[in-house]
Jmol script that loads the backbone (N, CA, C; Angstrom):
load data "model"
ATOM      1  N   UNK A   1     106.478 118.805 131.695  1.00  0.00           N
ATOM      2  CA  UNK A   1     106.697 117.575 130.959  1.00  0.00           C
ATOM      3  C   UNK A   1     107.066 117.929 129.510  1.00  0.00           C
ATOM      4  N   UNK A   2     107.849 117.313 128.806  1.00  0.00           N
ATOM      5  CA  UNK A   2     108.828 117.909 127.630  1.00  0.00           C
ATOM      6  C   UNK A   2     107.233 117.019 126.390  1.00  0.00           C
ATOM      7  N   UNK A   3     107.439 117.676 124.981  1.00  0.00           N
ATOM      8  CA  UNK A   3     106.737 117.557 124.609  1.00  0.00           C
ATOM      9  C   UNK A   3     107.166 117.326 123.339  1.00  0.00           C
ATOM     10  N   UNK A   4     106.734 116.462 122.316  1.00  0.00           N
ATOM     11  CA  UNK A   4     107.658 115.981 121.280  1.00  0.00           C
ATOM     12  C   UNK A   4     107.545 116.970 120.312  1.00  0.00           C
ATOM     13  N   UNK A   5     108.754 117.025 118.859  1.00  0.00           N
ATOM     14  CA  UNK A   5     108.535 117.569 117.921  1.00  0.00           C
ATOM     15  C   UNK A   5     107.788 116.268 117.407  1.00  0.00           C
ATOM     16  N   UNK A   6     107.442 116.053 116.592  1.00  0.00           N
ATOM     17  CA  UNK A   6     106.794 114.876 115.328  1.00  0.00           C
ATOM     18  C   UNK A   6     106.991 115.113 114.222  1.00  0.00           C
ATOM     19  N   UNK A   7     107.231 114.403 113.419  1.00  0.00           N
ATOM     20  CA  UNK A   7     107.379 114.597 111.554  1.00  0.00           C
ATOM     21  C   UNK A   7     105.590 114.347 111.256  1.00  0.00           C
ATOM     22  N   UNK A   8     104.897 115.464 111.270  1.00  0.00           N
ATOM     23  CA  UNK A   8     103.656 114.995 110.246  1.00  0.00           C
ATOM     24  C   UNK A   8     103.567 114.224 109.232  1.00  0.00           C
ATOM     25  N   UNK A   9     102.713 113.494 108.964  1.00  0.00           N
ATOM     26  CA  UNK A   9     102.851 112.770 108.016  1.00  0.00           C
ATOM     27  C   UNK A   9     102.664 113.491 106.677  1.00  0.00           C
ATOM     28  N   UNK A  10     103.812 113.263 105.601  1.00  0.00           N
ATOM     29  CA  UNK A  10     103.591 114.295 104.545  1.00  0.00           C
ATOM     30  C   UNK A  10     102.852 113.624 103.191  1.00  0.00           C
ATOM     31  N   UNK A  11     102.313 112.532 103.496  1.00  0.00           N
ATOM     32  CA  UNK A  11     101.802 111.370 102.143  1.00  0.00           C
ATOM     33  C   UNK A  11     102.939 111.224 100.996  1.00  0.00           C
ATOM     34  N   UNK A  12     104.110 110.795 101.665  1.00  0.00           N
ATOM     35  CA  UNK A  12     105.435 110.434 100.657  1.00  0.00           C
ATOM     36  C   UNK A  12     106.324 109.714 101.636  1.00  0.00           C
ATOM     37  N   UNK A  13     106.639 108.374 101.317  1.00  0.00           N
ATOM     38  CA  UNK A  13     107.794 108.117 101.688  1.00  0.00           C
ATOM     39  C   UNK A  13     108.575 109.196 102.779  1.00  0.00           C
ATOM     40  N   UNK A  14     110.197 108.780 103.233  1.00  0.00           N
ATOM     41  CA  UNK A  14     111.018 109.073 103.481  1.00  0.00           C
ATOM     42  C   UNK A  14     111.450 110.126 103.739  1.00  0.00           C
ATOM     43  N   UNK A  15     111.987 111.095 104.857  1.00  0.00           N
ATOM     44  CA  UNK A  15     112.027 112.447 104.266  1.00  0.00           C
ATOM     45  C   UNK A  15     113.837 112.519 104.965  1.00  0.00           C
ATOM     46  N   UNK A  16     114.652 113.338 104.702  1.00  0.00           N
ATOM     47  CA  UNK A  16     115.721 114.082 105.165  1.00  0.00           C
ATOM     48  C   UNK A  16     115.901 114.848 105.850  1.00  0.00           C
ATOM     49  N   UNK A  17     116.260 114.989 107.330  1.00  0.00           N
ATOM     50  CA  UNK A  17     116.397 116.397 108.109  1.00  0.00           C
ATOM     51  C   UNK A  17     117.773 117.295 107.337  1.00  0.00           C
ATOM     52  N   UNK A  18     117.364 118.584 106.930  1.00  0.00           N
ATOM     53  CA  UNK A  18     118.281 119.131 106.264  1.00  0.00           C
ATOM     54  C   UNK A  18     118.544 120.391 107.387  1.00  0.00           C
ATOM     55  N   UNK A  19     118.140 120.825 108.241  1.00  0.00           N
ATOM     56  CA  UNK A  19     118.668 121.938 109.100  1.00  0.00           C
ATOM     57  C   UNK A  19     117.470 121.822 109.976  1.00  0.00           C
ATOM     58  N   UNK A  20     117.907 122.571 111.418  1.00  0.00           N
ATOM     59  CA  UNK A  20     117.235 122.844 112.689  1.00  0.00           C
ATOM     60  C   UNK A  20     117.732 124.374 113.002  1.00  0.00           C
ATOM     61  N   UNK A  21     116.219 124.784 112.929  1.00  0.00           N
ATOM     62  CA  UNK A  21     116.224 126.587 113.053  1.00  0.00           C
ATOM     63  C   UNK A  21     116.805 126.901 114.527  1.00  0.00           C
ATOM     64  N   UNK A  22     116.425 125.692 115.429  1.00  0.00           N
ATOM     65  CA  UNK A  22     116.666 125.968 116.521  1.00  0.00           C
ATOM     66  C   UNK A  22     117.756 125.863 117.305  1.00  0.00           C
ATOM     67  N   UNK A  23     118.623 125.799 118.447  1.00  0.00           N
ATOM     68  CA  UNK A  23     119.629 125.443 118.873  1.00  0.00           C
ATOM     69  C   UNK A  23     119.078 125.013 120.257  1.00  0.00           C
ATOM     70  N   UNK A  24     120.145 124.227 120.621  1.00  0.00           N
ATOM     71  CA  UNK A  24     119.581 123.340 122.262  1.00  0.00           C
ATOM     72  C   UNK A  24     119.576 124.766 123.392  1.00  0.00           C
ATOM     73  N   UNK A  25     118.774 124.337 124.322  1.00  0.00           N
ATOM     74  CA  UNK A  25     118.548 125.758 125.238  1.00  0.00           C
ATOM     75  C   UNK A  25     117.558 127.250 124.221  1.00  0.00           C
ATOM     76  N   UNK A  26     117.782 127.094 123.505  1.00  0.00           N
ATOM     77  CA  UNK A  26     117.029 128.051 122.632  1.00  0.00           C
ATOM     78  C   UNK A  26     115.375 128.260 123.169  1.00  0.00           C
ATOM     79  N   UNK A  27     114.786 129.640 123.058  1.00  0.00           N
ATOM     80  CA  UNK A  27     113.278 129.224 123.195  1.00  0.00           C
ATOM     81  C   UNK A  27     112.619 129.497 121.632  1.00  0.00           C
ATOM     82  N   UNK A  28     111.491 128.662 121.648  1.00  0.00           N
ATOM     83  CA  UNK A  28     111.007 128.238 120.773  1.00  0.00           C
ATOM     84  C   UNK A  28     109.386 128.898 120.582  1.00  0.00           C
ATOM     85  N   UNK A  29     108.782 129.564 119.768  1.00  0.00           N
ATOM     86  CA  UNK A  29     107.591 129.922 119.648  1.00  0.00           C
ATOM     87  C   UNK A  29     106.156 129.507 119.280  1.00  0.00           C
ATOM     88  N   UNK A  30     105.315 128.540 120.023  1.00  0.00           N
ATOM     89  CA  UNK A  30     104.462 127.421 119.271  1.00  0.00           C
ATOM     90  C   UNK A  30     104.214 128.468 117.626  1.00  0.00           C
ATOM     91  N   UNK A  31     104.261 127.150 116.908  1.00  0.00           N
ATOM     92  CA  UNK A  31     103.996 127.211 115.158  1.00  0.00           C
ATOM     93  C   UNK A  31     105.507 128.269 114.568  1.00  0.00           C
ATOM     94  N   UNK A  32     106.471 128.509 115.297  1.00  0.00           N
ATOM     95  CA  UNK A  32     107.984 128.828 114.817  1.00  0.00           C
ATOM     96  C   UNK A  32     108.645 127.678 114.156  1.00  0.00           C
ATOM     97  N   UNK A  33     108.909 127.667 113.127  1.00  0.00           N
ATOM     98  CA  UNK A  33     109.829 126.637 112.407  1.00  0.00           C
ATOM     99  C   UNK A  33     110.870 126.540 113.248  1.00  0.00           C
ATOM    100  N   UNK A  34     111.169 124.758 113.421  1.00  0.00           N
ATOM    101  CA  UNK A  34     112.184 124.466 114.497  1.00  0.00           C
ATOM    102  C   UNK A  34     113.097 123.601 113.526  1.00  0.00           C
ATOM    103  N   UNK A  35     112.237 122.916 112.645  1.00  0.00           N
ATOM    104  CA  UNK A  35     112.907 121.963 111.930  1.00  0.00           C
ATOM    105  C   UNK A  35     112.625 122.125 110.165  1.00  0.00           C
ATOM    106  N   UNK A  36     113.895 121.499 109.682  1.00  0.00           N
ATOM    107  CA  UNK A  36     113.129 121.711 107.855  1.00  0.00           C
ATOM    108  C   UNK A  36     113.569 120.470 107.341  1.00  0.00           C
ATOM    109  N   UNK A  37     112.853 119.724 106.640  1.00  0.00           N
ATOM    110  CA  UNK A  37     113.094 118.637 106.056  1.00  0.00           C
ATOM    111  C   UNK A  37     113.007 118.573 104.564  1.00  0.00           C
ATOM    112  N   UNK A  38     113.789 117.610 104.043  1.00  0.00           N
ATOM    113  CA  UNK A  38     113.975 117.730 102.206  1.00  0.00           C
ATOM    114  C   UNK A  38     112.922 116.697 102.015  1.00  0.00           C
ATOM    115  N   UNK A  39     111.932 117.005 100.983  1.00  0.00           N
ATOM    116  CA  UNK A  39     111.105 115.666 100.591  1.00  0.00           C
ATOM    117  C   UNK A  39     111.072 115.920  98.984  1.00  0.00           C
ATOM    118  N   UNK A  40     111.165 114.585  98.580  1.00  0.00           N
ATOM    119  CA  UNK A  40     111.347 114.650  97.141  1.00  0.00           C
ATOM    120  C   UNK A  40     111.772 115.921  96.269  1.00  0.00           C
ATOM    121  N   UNK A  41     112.505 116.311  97.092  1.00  0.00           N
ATOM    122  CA  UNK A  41     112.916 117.953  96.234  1.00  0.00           C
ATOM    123  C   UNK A  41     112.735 119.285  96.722  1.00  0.00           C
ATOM    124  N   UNK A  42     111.769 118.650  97.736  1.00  0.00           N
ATOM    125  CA  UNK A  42     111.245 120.358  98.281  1.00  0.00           C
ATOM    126  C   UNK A  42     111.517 120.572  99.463  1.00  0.00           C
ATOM    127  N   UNK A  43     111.434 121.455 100.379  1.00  0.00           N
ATOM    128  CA  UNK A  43     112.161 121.792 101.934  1.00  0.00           C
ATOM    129  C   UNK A  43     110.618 121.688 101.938  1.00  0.00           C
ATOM    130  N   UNK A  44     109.888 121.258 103.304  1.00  0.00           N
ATOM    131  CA  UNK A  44     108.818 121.537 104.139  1.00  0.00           C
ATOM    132  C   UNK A  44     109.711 121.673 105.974  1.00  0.00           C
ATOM    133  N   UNK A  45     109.001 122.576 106.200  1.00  0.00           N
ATOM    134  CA  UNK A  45     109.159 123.217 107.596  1.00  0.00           C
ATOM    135  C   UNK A  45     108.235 122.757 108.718  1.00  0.00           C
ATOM    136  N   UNK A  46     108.927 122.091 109.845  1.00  0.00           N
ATOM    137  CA  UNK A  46     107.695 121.539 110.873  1.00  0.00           C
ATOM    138  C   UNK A  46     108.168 122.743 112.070  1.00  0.00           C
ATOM    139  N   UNK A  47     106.717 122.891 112.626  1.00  0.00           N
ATOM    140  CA  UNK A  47     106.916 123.899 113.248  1.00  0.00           C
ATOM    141  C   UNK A  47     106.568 123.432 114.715  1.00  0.00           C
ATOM    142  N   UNK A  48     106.916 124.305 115.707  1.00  0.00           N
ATOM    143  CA  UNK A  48     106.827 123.621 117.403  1.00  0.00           C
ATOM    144  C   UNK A  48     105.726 123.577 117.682  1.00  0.00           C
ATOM    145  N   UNK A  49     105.074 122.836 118.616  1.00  0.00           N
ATOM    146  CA  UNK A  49     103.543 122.493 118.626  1.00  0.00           C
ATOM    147  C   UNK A  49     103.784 123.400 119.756  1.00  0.00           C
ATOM    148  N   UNK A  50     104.399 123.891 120.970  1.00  0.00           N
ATOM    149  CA  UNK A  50     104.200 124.563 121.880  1.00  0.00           C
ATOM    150  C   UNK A  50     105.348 125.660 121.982  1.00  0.00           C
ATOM    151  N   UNK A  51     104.977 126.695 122.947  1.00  0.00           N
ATOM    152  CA  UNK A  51     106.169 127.452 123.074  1.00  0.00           C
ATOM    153  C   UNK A  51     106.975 126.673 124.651  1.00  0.00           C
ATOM    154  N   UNK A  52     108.098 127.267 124.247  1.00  0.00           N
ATOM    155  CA  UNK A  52     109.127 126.655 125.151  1.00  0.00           C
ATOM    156  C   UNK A  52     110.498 126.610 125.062  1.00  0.00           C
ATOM    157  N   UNK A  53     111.404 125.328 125.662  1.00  0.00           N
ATOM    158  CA  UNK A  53     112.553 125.959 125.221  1.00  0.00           C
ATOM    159  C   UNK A  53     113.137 124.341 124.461  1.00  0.00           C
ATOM    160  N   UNK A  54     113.837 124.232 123.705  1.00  0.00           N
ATOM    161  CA  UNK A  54     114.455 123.538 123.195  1.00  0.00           C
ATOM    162  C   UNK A  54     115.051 122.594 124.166  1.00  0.00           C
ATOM    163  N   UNK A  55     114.787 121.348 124.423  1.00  0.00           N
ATOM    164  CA  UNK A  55     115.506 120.569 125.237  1.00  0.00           C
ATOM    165  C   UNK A  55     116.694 119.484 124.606  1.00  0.00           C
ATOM    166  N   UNK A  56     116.006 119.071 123.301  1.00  0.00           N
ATOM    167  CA  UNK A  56     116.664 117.534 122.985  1.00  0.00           C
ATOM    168  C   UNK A  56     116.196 117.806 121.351  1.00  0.00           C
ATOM    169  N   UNK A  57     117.698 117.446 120.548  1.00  0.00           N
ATOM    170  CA  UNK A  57     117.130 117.020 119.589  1.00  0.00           C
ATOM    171  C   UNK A  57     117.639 115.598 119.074  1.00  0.00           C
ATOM    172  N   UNK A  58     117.197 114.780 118.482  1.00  0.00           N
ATOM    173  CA  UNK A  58     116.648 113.101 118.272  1.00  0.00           C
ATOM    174  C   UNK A  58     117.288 112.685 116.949  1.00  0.00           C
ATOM    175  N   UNK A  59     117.442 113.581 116.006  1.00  0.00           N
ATOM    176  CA  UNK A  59     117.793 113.134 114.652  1.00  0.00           C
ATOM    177  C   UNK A  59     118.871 114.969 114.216  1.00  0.00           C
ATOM    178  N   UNK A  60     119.709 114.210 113.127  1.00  0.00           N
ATOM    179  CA  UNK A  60     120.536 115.403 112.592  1.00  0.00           C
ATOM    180  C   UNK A  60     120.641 114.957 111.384  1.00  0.00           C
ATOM    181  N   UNK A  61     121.479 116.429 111.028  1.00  0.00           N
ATOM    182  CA  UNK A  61     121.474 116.617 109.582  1.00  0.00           C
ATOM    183  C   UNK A  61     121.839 115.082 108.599  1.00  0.00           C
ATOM    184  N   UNK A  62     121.189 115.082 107.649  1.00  0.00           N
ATOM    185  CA  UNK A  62     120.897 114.012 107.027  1.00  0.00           C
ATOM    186  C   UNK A  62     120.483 112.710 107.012  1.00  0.00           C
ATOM    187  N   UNK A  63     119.848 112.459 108.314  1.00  0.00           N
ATOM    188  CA  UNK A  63     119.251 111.240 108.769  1.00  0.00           C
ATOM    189  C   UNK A  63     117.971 111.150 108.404  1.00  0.00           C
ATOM    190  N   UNK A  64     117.611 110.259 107.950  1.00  0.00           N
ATOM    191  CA  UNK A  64     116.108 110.089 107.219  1.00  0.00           C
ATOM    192  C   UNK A  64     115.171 109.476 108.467  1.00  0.00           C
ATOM    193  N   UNK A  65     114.047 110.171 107.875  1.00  0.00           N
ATOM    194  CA  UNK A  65     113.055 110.168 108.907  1.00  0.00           C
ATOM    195  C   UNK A  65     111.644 109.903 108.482  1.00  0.00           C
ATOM    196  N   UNK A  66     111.389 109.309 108.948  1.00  0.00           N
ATOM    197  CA  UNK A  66     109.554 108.537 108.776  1.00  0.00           C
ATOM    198  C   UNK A  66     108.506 109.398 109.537  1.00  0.00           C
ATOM    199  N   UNK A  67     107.194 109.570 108.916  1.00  0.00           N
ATOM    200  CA  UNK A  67     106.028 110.242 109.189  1.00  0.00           C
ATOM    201  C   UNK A  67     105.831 109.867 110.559  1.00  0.00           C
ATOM    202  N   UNK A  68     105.810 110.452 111.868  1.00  0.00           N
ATOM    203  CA  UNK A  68     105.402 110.384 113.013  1.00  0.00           C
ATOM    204  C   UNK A  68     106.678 110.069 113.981  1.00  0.00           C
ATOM    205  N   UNK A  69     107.513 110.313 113.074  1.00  0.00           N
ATOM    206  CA  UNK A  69     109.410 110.429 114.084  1.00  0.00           C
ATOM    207  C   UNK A  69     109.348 111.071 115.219  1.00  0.00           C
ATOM    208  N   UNK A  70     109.862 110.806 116.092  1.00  0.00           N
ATOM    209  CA  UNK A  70     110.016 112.068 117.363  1.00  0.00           C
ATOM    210  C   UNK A  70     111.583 112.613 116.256  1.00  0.00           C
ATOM    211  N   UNK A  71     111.422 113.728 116.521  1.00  0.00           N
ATOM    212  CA  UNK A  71     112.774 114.804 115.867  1.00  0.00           C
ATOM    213  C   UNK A  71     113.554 115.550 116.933  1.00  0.00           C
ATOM    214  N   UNK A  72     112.567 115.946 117.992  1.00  0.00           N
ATOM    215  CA  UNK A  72     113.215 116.339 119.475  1.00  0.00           C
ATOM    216  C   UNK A  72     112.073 116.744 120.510  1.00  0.00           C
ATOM    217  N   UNK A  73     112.471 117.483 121.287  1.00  0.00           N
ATOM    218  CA  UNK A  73     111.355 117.537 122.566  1.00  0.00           C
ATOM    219  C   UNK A  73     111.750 119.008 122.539  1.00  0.00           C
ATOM    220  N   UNK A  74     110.698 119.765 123.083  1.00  0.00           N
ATOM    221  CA  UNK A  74     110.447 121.044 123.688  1.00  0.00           C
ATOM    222  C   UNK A  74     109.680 121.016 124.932  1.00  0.00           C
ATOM    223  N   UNK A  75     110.457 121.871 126.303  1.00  0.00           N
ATOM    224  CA  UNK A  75     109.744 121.674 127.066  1.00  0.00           C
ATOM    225  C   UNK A  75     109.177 123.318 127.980  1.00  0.00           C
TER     226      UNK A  75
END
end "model"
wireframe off; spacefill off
backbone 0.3
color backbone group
């Protein structure tokens, strides 16, 4: 069963997907940065909650994204 990325909640507003470490089909390493997002200035890095392989990703470069977004699935 595929398993979501999530945007943690970062206690700020709004954030920016600015790059994905990962590529579709790719495998993925639980706590490997998959995704990096711009928040008020700074890059924070969400990392895969499981290992696996990259199935789906949900949002791209420059689409703004809210605390608890699905961003993509790993399965």
């Amino acid at each position: 069963m595929p398993t979501p990325i999530l945007l943690p909640d970062l206690r700020a507003g709004t954030a920016t997907l600015s790059a994905w470490y990962a590529e579709l089909g790719e495998s993925v390493m639980e706590g490997e940065r998959v995704v990096e997002v711009l928040l008020d200035g700074a890059t924070v890095d969400v990392l895969a909650p499981i290992s696996g392989r990259l199935l789906e990703k949900r949002v791209f470069f420059g689409d703004r994204l809210a605390a608890g977004m699905e961003l993509g699935l790993i399965e």
